[in-house]
C-alpha positions as CSV (number, residue, x, y, z in Angstrom):
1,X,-86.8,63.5,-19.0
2,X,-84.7,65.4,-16.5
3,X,-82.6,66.8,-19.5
4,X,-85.8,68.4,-20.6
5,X,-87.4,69.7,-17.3
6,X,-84.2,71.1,-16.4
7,X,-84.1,73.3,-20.1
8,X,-87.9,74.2,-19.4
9,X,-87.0,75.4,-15.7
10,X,-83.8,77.2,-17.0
11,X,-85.8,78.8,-20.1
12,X,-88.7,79.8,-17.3
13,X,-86.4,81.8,-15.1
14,X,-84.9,83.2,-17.9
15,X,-88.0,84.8,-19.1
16,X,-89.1,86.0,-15.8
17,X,-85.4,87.6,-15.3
18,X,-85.6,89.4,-18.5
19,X,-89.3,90.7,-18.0
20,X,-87.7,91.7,-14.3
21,X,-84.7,93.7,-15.7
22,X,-87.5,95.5,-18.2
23,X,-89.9,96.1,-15.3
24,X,-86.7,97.7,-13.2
25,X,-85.9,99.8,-16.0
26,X,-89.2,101.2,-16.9
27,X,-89.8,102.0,-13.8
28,X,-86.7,103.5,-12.7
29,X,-85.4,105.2,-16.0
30,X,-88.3,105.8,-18.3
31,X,-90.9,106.2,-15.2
32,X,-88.8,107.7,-13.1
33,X,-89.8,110.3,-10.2
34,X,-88.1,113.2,-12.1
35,X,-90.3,112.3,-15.1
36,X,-93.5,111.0,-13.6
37,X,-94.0,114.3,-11.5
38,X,-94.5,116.8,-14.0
39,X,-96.7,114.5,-15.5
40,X,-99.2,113.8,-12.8
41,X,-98.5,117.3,-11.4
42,X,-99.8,118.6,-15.0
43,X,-102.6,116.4,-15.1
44,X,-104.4,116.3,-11.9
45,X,-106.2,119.8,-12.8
46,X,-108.2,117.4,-15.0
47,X,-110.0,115.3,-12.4
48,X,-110.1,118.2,-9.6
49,X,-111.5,122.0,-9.2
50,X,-108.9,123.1,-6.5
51,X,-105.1,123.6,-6.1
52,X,-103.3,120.7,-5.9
53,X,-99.6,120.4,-4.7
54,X,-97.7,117.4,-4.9
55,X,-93.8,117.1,-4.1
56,X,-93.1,113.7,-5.9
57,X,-95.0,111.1,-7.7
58,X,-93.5,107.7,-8.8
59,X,-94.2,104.5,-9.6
60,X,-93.6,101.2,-7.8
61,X,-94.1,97.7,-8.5
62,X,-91.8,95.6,-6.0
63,X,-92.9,96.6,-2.8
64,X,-96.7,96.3,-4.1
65,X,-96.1,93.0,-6.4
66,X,-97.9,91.4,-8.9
67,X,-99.5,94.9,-9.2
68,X,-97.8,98.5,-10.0
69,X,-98.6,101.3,-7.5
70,X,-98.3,105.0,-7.6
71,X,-96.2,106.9,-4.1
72,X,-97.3,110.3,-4.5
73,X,-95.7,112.1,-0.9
74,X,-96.4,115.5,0.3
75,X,-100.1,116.0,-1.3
76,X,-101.8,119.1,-0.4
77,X,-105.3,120.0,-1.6
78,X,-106.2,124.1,-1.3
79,X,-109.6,125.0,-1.6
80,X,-110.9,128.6,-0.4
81,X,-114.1,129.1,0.8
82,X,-115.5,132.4,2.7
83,X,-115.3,131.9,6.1
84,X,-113.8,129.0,6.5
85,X,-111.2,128.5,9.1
86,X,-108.0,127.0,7.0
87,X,-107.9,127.0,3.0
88,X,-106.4,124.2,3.0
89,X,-108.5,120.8,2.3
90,X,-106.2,117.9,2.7
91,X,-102.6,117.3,3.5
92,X,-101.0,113.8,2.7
93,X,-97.3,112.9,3.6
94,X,-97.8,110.1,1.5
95,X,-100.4,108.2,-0.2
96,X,-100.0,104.3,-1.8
97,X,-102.4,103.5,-4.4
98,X,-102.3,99.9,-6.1
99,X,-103.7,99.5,-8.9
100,X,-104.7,96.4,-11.0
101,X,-103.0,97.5,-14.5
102,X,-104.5,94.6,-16.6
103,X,-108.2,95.2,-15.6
104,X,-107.4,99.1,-16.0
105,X,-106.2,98.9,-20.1
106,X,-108.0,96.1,-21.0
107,X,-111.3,95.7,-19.4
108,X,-111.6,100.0,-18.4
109,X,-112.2,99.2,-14.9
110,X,-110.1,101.2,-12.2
111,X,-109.6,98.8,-8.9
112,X,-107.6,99.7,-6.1
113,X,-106.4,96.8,-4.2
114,X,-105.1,98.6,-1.7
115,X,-104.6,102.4,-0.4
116,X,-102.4,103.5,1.9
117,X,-102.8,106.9,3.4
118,X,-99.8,108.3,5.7
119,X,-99.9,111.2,8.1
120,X,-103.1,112.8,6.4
121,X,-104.7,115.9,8.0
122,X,-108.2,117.0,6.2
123,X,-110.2,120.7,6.9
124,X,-113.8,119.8,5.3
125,X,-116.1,122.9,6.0
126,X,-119.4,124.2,4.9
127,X,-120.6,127.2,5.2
128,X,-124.4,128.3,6.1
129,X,-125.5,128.3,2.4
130,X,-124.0,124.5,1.6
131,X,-120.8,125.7,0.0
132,X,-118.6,123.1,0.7
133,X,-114.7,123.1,0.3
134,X,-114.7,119.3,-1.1
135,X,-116.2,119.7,-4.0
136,X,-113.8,119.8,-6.1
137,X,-114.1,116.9,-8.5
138,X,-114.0,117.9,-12.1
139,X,-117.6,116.1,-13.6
140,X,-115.8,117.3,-17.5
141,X,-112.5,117.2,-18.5
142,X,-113.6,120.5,-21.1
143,X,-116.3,122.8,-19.0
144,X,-116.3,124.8,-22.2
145,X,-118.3,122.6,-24.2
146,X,-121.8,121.6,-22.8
147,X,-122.5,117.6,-23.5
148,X,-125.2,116.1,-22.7
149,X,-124.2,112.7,-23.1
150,X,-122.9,110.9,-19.9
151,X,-119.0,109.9,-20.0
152,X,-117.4,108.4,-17.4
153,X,-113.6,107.9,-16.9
154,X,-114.2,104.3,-15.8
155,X,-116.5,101.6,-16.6
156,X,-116.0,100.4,-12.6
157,X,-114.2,102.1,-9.4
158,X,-113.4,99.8,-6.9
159,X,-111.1,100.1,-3.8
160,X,-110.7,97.0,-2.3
161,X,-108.1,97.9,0.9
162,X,-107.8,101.0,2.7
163,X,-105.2,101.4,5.7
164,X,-104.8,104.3,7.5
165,X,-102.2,105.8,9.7
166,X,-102.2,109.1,11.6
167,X,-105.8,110.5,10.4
168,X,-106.5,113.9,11.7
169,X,-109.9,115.7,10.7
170,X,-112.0,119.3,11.1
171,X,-115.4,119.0,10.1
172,X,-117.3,122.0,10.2
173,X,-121.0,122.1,8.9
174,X,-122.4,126.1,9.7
175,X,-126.0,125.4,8.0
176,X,-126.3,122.4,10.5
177,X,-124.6,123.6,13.3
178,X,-122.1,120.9,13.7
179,X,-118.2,121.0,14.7
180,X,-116.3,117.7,14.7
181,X,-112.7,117.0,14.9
182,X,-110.6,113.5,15.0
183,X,-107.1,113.9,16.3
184,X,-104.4,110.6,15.2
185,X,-106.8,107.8,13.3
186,X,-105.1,104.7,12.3
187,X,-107.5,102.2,10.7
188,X,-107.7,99.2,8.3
């Protein structure tokens, strides 16, 4: 009996040391942050209107286990709008997102457990005619064509966790008349 536990505890670790090694190496060599930048930095123009700027992007799973996370530092979003003060939308020194791969490929459904957003500053304006300098989400991937079915990217978005550290925001509404700023936010 303990002959046999002892091969099933030894065969266990074995298997969970060998999917760690391939985890390690996916991450670090096939994922890497010299490969994974281009690719997010190429792709983000299909789920946003405005400039996007983003110094590195790569993927972590240790530091956010069971679940694989994306470290995207240095984000900045640029979005020009007449009159407004800065052109700039949203700087992030570095933003956390862990995400629940399983329900993602198999079940469609994008959940966030947790968010992490790290010396963020944000410029949201709009002007006297409702112009506004965050709306920049990209509602079709092809504005070419006109479709009048409804797609979505997700069946389910859900964020679970947001933390926050070192929140500063403008808000600047013309139309309404209203001028709002937070200076060094940290919540959970």
């Amino acid at each position: 009996m303990k002959r046999t536990l002892k091969i099933t505890a030894i065969t266990l670790l074995s298997i969970i040391a060998v999917l760690a090694v391939v985890i390690i190496i996916i991450c670090n060599i096939v994922f890497s942050p010299k490969t994974l930048t281009p690719i997010v930095r190429n792709n983000v123009g299909r789920f946003i209107t405005c400039q996007a700027n983003i110094d590195t992007a790569e993927l972590t799973f240790f530091s956010t286990f069971p679940n694989f996370a994306v470290n995207l530092t240095n984000v900045e979003l640029i979005n020009p709008i007449n009159n407004a003060p800065n052109d700039t939308l949203a700087t992030v020194g570095k933003l956390v997102a862990s995400v629940n791969v399983s329900e993602l490929f198999f079940n469609g459904n994008l959940i966030i457990n947790q968010l992490h957003l790290n010396n963020t500053s944000a410029n949201i304006f709009c002007d006297s005619l409702s112009n506004a300098n965050y709306d920049i989400i990209a509602l079709t991937s092809n504005e070419e064509e006109e479709d009048t079915t409804s797609t979505s990217l997700f069946d389910l978005l859900q964020v679970n966790d947001v933390i926050i550290n070192n929140l500063s925001v403008s808000y600047i509404d013309q139309k309404s008349g209203i001028d709002a700023r937070i200076n060094n936010l940290s919540a959970n």
